[in-house]
C-alpha positions in Angstrom: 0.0 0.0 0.0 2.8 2.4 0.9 4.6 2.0 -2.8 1.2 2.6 -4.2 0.8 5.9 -2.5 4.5 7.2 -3.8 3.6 6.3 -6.9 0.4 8.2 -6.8 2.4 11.1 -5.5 5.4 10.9 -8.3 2.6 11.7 -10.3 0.6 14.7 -9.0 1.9 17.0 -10.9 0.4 14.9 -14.4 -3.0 14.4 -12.4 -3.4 18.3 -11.4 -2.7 19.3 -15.6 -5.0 16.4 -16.4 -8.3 17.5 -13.7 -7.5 21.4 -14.4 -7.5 20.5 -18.5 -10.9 18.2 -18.0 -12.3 21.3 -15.6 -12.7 23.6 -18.2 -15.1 21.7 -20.1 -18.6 23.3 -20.1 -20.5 20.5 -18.3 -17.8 20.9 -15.2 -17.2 23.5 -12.5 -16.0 26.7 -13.2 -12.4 28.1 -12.7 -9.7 25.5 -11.9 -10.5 22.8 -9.1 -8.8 23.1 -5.9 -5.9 20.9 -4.7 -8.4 18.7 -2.7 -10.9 18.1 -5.4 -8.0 17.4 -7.6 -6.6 14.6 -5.1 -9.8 13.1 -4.0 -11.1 13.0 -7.8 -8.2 11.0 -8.7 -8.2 8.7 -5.4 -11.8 8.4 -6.5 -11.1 7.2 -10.0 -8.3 5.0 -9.1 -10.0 3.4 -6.6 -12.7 2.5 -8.9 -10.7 1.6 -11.7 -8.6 -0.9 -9.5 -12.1 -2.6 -8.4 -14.0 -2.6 -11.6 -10.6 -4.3 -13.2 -10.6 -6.7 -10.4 -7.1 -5.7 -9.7 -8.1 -5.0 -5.9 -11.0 -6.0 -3.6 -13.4 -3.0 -2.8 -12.0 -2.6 0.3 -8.5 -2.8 0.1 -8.9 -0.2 -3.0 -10.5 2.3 -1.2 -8.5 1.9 2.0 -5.5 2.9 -0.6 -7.5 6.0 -1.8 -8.0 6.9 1.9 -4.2 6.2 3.2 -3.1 8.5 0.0 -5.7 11.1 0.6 -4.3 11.2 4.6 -1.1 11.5 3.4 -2.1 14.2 1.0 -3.7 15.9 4.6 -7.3 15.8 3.0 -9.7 14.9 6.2 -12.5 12.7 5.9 -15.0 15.4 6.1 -12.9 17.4 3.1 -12.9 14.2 0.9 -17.0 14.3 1.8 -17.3 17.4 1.0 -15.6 17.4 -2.3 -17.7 13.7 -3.3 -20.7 15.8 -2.5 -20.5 18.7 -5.3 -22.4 18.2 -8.4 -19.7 17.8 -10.9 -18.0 15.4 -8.8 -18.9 12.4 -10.7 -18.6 14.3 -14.1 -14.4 15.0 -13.2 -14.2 11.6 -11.7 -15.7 10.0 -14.8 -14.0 12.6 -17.0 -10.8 11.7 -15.6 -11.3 7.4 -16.4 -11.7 8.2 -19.8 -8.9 10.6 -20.0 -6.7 8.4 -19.0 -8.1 6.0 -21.6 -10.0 4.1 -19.5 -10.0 1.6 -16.3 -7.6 -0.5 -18.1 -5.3 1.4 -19.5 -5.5 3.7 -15.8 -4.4 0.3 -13.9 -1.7 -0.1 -16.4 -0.3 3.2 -15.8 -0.6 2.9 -11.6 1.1 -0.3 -12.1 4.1 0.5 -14.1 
């Protein structure tokens, strides 16, 4: 779990230009997304990815989106809060498809 979470953070600085390219679609937020929204969109969509390819059980994929989210210092109540706007969803989904889908997303986290 820990070498996932370095690799997730070696590659923050892709993710941000990725989320703040797909936020400026029409059918997202406005403006850039904050740091947080960034982090917890992509913890989101990894998570998911990693289940819906079987790669991980649920559980031990989303307790690797929550470690990397602490380590990022986003609070449970923050990731909430983020999962709870509108165009939450629409970035996460966004992002998947992005990245050329759940496949080709579990490829790149592997490598």
């Amino acid at each position: 779990m820990v070498a996932f979470a370095r690799v997730m953070q070696s590659r923050l600085p892709v993710m941000l230009a990725s989320l703040i390219v797909i936020s400026s679609g029409p059918s997202t937020a406005q403006g850039d997304p904050d740091p947080s929204t960034v982090l917890v969109t992509v913890a989101q969509a990894n998570a998911i990815c990693l289940i819906e390819t079987e790669t991980l059980p649920a559980e031990q994929a989303m307790a690797i989106a929550k470690a990397f989210l602490t380590q990022q210092g986003i609070t449970a109540s923050r990731s909430n809060a983020v999962q709870r706007n509108q165009d939450f969803n629409t970035l996460v989904l966004t992002y998947i498809q992005q990245r050329g889908g759940c496949e080709q997303l579990v490829q790149e986290l592997k490598q």
